[in-house]
C-alpha positions in Angstrom: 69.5 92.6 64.0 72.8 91.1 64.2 73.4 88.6 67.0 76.7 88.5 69.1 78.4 85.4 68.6 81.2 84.4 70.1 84.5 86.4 68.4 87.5 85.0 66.2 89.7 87.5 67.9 89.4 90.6 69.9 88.7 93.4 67.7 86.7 91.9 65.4 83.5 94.5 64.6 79.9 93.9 65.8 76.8 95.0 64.9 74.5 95.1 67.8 71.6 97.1 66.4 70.2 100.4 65.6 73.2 101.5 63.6 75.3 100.6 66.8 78.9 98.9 66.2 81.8 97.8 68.0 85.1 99.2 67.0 88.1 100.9 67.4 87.5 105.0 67.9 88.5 107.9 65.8 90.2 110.6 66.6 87.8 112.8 65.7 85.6 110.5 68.3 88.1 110.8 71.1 88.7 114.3 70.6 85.9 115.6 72.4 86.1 113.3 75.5 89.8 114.4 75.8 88.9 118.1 75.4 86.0 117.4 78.3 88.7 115.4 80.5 90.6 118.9 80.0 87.8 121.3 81.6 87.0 118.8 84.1 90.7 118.3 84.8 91.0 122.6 85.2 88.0 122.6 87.5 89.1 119.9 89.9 92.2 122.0 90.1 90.7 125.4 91.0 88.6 123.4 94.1 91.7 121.6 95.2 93.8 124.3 94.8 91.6 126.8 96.4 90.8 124.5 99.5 94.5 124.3 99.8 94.5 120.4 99.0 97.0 120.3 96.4 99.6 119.6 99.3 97.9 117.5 101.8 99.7 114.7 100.4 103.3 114.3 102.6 104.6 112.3 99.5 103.5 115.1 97.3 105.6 117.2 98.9 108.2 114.8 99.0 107.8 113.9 95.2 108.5 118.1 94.6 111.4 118.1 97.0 113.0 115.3 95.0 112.2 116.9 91.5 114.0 120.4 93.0 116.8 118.8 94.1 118.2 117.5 90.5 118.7 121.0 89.7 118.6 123.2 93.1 121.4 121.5 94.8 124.8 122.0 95.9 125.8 118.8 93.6 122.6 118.9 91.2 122.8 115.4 89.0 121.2 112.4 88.6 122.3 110.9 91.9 119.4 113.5 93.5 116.7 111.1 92.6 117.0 109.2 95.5 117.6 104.8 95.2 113.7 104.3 96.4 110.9 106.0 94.6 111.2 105.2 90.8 112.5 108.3 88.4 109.9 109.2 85.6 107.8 111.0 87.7 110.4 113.2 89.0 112.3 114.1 86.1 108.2 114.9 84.2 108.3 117.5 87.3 111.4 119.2 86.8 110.6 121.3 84.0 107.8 122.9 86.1 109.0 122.9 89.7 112.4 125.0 88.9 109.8 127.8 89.0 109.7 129.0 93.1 106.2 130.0 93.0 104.6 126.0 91.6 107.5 124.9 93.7 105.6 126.5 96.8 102.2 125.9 96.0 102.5 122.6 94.8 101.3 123.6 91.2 104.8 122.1 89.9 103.4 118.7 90.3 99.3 119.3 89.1 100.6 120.2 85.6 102.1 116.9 84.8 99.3 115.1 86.8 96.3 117.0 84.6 97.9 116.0 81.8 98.0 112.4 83.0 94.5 112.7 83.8 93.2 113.6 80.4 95.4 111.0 78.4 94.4 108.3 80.9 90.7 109.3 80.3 91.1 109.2 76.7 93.1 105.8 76.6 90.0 104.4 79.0 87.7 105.8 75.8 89.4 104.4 73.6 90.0 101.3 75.0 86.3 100.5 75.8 85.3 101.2 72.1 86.9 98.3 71.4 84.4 96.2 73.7 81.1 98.3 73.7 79.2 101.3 71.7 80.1 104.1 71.8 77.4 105.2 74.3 78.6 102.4 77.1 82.2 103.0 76.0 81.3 106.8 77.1 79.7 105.6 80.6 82.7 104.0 81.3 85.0 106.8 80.7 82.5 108.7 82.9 82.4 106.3 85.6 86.4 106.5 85.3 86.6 110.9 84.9 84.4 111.4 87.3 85.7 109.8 90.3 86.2 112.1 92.8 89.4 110.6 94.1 91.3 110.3 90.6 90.1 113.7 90.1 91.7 115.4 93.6 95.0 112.9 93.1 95.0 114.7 89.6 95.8 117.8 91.1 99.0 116.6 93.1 102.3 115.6 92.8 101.5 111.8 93.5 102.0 109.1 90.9 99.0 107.7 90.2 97.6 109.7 87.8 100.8 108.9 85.8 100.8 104.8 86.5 96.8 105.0 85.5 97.6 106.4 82.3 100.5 104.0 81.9 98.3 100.8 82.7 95.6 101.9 80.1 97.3 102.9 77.5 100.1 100.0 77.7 96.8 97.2 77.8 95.4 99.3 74.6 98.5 99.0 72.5 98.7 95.0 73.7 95.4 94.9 72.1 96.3 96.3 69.3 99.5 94.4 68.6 98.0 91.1 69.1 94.8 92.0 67.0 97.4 92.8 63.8 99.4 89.7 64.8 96.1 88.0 64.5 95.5 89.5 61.4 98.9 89.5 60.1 100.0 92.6 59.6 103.8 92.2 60.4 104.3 96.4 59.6 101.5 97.9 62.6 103.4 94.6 64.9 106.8 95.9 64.5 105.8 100.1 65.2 103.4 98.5 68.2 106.1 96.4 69.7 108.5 99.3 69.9 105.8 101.8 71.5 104.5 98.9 73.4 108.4 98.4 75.0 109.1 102.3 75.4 105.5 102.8 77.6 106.7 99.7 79.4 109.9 101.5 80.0 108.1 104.4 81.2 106.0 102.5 83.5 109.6 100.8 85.2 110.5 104.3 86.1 107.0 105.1 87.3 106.2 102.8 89.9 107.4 98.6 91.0 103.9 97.4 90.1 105.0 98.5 86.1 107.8 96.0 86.6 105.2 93.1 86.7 102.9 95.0 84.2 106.0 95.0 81.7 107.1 92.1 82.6 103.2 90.2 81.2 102.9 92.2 78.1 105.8 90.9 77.0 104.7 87.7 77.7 101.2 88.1 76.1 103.6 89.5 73.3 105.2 86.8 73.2 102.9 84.3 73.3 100.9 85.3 70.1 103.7 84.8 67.9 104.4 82.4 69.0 101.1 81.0 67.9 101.5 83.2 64.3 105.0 81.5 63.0 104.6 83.6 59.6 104.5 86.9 61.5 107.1 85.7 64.2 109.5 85.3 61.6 108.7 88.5 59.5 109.0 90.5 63.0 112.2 88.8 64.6 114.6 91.6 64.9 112.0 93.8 66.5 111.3 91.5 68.6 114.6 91.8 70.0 114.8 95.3 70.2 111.6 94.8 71.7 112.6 92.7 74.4 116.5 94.7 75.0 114.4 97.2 75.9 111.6 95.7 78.2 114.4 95.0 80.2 116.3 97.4 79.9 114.3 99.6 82.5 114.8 97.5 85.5 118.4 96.4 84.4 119.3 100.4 84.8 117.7 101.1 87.8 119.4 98.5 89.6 122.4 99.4 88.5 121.7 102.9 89.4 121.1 101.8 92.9 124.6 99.8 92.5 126.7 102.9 91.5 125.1 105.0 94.0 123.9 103.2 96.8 126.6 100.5 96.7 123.8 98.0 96.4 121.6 97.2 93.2 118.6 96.2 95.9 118.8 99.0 98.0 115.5 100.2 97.0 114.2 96.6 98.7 116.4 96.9 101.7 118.0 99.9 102.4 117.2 102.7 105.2 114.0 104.3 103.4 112.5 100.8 101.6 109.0 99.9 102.3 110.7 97.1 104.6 112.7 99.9 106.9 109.6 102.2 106.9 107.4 99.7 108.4 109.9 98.7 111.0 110.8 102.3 111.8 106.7 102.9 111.8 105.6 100.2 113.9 105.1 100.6 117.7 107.7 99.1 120.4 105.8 95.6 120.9 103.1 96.3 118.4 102.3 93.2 116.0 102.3 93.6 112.2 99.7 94.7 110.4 96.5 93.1 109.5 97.1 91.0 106.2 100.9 90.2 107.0 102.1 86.9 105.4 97.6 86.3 105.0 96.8 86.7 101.5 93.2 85.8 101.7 93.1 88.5 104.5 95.2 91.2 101.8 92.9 90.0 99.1 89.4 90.8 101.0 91.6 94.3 102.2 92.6 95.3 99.2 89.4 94.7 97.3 87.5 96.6 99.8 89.7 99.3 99.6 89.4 99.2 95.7 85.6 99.6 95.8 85.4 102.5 98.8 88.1 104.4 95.8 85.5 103.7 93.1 81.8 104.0 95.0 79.8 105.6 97.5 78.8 103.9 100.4 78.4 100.2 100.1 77.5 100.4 97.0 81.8 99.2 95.9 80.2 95.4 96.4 77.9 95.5 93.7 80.3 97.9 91.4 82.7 94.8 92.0 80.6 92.3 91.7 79.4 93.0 88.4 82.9 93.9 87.7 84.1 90.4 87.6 80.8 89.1 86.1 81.7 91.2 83.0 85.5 90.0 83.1 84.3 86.2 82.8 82.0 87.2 79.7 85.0 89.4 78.6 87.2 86.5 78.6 84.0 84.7 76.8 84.1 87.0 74.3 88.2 87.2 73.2 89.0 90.3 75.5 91.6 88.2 77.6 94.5 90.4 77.3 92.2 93.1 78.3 91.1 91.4 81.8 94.6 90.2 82.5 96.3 93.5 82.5 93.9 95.4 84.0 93.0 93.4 86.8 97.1 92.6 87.4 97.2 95.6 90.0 95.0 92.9 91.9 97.8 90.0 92.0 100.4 93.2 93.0 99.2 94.7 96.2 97.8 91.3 97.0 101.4 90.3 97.3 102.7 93.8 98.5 100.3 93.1 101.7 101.2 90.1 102.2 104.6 89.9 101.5 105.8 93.5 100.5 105.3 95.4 104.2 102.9 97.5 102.8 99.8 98.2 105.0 96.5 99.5 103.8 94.3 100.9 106.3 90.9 102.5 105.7 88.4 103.1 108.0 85.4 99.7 108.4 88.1 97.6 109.2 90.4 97.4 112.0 92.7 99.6 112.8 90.2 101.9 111.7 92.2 104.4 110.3 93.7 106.2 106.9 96.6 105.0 105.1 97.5 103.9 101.5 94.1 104.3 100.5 95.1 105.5 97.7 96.5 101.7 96.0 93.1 100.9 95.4 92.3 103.3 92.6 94.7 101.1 90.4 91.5 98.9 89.7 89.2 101.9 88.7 90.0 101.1 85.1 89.2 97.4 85.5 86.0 98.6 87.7 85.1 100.8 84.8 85.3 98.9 82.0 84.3 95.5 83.0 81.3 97.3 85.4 79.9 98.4 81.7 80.7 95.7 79.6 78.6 93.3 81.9 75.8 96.4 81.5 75.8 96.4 77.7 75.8 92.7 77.3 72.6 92.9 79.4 71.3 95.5 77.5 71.8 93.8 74.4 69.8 90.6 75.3 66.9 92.6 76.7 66.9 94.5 73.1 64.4 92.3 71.6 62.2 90.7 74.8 62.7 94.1 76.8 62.8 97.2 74.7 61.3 99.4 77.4 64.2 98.5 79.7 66.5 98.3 77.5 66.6 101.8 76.3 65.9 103.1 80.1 69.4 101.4 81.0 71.8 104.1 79.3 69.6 107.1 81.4 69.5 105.2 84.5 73.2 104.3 83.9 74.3 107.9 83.5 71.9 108.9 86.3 73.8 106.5 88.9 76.9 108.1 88.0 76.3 111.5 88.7 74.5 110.7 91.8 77.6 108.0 93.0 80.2 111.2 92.1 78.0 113.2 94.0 77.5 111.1 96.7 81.5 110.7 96.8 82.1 114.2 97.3 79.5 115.0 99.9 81.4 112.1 102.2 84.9 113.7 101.4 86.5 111.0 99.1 88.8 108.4 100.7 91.7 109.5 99.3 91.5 113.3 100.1 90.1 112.1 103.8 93.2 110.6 104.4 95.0 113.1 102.8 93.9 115.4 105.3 93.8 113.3 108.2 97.1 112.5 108.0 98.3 115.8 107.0 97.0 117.8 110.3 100.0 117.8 112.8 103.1 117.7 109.7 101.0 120.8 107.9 101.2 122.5 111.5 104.3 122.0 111.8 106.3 122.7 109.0 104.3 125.9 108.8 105.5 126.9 112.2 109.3 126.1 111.2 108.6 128.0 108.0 108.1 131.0 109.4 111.2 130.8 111.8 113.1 130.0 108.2 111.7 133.4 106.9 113.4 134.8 109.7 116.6 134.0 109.0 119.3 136.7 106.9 118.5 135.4 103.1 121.2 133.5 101.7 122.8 131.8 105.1 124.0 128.3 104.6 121.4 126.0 106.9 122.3 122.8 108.5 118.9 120.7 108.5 117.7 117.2 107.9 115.5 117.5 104.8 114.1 114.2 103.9 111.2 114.6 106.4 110.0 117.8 106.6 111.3 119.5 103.4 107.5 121.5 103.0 109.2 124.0 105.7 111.9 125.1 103.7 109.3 124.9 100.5 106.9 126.9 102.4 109.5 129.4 103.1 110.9 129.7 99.4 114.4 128.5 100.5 116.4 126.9 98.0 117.6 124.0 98.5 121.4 124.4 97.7 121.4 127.1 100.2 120.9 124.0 103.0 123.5 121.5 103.8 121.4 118.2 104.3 122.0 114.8 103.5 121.1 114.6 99.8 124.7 115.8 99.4 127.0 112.9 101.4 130.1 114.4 101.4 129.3 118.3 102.2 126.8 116.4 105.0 129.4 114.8 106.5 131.6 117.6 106.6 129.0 120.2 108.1 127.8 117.6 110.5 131.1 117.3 111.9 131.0 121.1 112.5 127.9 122.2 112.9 128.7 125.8 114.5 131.9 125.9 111.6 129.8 125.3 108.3 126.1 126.8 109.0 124.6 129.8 110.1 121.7 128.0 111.6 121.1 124.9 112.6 117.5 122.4 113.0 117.7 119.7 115.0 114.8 117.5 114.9 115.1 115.2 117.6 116.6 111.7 117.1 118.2 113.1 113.5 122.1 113.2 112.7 121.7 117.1 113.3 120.4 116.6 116.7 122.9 113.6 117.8 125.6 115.9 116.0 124.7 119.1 118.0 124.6 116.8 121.0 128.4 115.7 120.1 129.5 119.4 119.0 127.4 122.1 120.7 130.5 124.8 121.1 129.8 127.9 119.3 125.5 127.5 119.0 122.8 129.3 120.7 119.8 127.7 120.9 116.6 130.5 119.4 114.1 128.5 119.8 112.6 125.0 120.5 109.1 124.2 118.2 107.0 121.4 119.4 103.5 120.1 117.7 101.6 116.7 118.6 103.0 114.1 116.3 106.1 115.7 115.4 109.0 115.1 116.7 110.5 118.9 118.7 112.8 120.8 116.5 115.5 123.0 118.2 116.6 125.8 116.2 119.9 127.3 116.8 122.6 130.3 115.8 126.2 130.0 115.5 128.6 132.2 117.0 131.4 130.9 115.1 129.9 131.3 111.4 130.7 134.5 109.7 127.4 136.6 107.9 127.9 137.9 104.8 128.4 141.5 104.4 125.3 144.0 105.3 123.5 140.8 106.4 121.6 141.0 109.9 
């Protein structure tokens, strides 16, 4: 038997016995754990689809709305992606949600999610081949697949799915590039750096925790030539391409936001930033949430939400524990790129918490209650790998003084997965529980305004505020150009100063523009009907009297 010593750099191969070795996969390894992501991808969608959780999500809905608009608008452009939520995931959308059908049922957004899913499953594979066996490296990706939570987020339009992928795949090629700068292979540095910069410009435009990721693997880049002068100088001009690019992701969104919004940090500060949201969500008098300007108080938060994403039960404290225990031997053993990026999500919503007005709540701790659960399954790939890598190096030292336990750990370790996944499901995950908490009275009703919507003569130009409730006019099939709502300024303007003169109908939600512009301009509407649900605010439908129907229209 070979012994494990400690490593010259990160990728070096090790023997650790019975034929077992340490080293980068194959394709034809990681073929079959992305073609079992795929069927386990499908059935997670046929449950979440069936149950009707696909849309549970408010932001989900949202997400669609805003991948619709770029197209289905009455000025369709770039300048329909909104100044807040980042563009990639969008514009992966578009493509699929044109179609009114996904549109509706939410399918739009589950195709670009799956596929997400299985290339951040095989990245995870691949990745922990370079640190274990293959047969820990394969409990790792299990422990990762089978989460219940990434699984039913892998069915909707959110962005995790997406970021995951992002975060593994961008710490993979890091490893890579510094393992051929190590070994001077100026040729594989060059292509890497390139790849490396484009998935960090992906990652910009996926979500503001990429902006960080980006922003250390260049510096990790960076840092290891600086410590290789031969290949430093070989790779120069790359490395400038490299960088122009790195930063070329958050140079173009601010000025995006500049050129739109008339302010390159309106996404920090403008009327739907996490900032205005918390203001505009917090109660008269209320205090601010629990962790505000407290970092040890967002640390404990954050990882306990962290472990309820990736455990059953209570048993997150131990996953977490031995988490960090395998980071430290990670570090140990020349894996530091590896713990840095993945456990970076860490330092972000730490910060975020505390600094960022952005609550988590989740139900042991007070307020006892769902919401952003979700931000803690951007650990499950530090969870996953570092939970096994701390296994295998146990393993391996019981080899020769413990055989019998030795070879029982792989069962036992498989075993605990299935029965954690299991467990997770029978509880109703974390992520979907929220989902459907918070879901209740907005699925009510836009359902309810939906129907009304159906009512109306197809065709009719709608005034409505959109931003909030834009499920009811995707539950009735209504396209979005056929509405006059605020995506569009100038027609917005226009119809809100005359309501009765530019729509057939009007919905006036109350404390919107509609409703303070129907209040202004009421001549020539009828109100139909007033729809009121617990939670919502009341939404007053009305007819104008002024607004010619089209021929044969009724």
């Amino acid at each position: 038997m070979t012994r494990r010593g400690r490593r010259s750099g990160p990728l070096a191969p090790v023997v650790e016995g019975s034929g077992d070795v340490v080293r980068p996969a194959t394709r034809e390894e990681t073929r079959p754990v992305a073609l079992a992501a795929v069927v386990v991808g499908f059935v997670a969608l046929i449950v979440s689809f069936l149950r009707g959780y696909v849309l549970l999500y408010g932001d989900a809905v949202a997400h669609l709305g805003i991948a619709r608009r770029i197209l289905d608008s009455r000025n369709p452009g770039l300048s329909q992606l909104g100044g807040v939520w980042l563009p990639l995931p969008h514009l992966l959308m578009v493509p699929f949600v044109q179609k009114m059908e996904w549109w509706q049922n939410g399918l739009a957004g589950s195709w670009p999610s799956l596929l997400c899913y299985v290339a951040g499953v095989a990245g995870l594979y691949r990745l922990a081949r370079r640190m274990m066996t293959p047969k820990w490296a394969l409990a790792a990706t299990l422990f990762f697949g089978l989460n219940p939570n990434l699984l039913y987020l892998s069915t909707t339009a959110m962005t995790e799915p997406l970021f995951l992928a992002l975060l593994i795949w961008l710490t993979l090629l890091t490893v890579e590039c510094v393992d051929a700068i190590h070994r001077g292979k100026t040729g594989f540095v060059a292509r890497r750096m390139i790849l490396i910069a484009l998935f960090i410009m992906a990652a910009v435009f996926t979500r503001y925790d990429g902006w960080v990721l980006g922003a250390v693997v260049w510096c990790v880049v960076a840092w290891e030539l600086r410590r290789k002068r031969d290949v430093w100088r070989a790779v120069a001009p790359f490395f400038v391409v490299f960088t122009l690019l790195t930063v070329a992701g958050p140079l173009s969104w601010l000025a995006y936001n500049q050129h739109f919004f008339h302010d390159a940090l309106d996404f920090m500060r403008g009327p739907y930033s996490a900032g205005a949201i918390e203001r505009k969500t917090t109660p008269p008098g209320a205090g601010h949430y629990r962790g505000w300007h407290n970092p040890v108080w967002a640390l404990i938060l954050y990882m306990r939400t962290a472990q309820l994403d990736a455990a059953a039960w209570e048993i997150g404290f131990a996953v977490m524990a031995v988490a960090i225990a395998g980071s430290v031997l990670a570090v140990r053993r020349g894996f530091t790129q590896v713990v840095i990026l993945l456990w970076l999500p860490l330092a972000f919503y730490v910060y975020s918490v505390a600094f960022g007005s952005v609550p988590i709540f989740i139900p042991p701790l007070w307020p006892h209650s769902y919401y952003n659960s979700r931000y803690g399954m951007e650990l499950l790939p530090a969870l996953a790998v570092f939970l096994f890598f701390a296994v295998a190096w146990i393993e391996q030292r019981w080899r020769a003084s413990q055989p019998l336990k030795s070879r029982l750990m792989h069962p036992i370790a498989l075993a605990l997965i299935a029965a954690n996944t299991v467990a997770m499901m029978y509880r109703v995950p974390l992520v979907l529980k929220e989902a459907q908490v918070n879901s209740t009275t907005r699925v009510a009703f836009e359902a309810a305004l939906a129907r009304e919507l159906k009512s109306f003569p197809a065709g009719v130009p709608i005034l409505m505020y959109v931003s909030d409730h834009v499920g009811a006019l995707q539950q009735a099939g209504i396209p979005l150009k056929q509405t006059w709502n605020e995506n569009d300024y100038d027609s917005w303007m226009a119809a809100l100063a005359d309501p009765a003169g530019r729509a057939a109908y009007v919905i006036a939600m109350a404390g919107d523009a509609v409703s303070k512009a129907v209040a202004e301009r009421p001549q020539g509407l009828t109100e139909l009907t007033v729809l009121c649900t617990t939670g919502q605010p009341c939404a007053r439908i009305y007819r104008s009297e002024r607004f010619s129907l089209p021929p044969g229209a009724s």
